[in-house]
C-alpha positions in Angstrom: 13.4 -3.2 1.2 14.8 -4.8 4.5 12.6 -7.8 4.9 13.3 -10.9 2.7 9.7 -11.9 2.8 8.8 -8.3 1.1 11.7 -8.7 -1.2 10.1 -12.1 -2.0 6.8 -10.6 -2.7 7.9 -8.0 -4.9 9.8 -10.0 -7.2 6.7 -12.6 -7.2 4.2 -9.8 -8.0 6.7 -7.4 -10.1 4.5 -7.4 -13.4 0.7 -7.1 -11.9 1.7 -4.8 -8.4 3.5 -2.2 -6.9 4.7 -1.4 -3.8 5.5 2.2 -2.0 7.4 1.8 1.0 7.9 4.6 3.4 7.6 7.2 6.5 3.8 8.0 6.8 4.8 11.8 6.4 6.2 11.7 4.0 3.9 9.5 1.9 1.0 11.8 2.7 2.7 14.6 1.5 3.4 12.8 -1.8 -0.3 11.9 -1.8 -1.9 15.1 -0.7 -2.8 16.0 3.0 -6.1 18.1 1.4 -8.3 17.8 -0.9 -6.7 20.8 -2.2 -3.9 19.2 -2.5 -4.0 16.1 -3.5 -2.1 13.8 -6.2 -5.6 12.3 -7.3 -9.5 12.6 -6.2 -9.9 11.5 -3.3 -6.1 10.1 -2.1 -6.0 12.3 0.6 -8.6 10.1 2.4 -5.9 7.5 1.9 -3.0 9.8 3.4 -5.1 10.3 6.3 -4.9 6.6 7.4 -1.0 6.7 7.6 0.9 6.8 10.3 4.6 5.8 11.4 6.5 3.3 8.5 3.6 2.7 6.2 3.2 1.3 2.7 1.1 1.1 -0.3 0.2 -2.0 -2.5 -1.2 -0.9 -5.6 -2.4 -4.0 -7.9 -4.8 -5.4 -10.3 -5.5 -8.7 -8.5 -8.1 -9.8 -6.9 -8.9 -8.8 -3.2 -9.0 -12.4 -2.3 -5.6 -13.4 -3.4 -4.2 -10.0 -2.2 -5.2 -10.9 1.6 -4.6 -14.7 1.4 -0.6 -13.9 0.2 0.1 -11.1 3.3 -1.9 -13.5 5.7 -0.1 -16.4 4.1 3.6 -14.7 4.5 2.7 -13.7 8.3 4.8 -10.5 7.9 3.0 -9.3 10.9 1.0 -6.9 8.4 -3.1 -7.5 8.3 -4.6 -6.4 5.0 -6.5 -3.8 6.6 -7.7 -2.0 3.6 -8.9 -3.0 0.2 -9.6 0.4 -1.6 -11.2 0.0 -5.4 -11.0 2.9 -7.2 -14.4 4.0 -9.0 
């Protein structure tokens, strides 16, 4: 990771969250570009939103404190998307 803020955050969140930091091509691939082809149900929706250097947040906090510590940090990153898996 390049940014000290995200460096930060990682080691703040290291035992609830992880993060997947990457080229959007490359991370759909990994995810699945199909539903034929997907990791997990449903992912490639999620592969379909990425483009350029993209990233992934996976956690088990809540939504609320998820968006407050990106707005919070002002990495120039909105908190876009809360997906909740069913």
């Amino acid at each position: 990771m390049r940014n000290a803020r995200l460096k930060a955050l990682r080691d703040q969140y290291q035992d609830s969250s992880r993060f997947v930091l990457g080229n959007g091509k490359v991370l759909r691939v990994a995810l699945g570009k199909t539903a034929s082809d997907e990791y997990q149900q449903n992912l490639h929706e999620v592969s379909d939103r990425m483009a350029g250097n993209s990233g992934l947040f996976f956690t088990n906090l809540p939504d609320a404190e998820v968006c407050h510590t990106w707005q919070y940090l002002r990495l120039g990153i909105a908190c876009i998307h809360i997906l909740v898996p069913t």
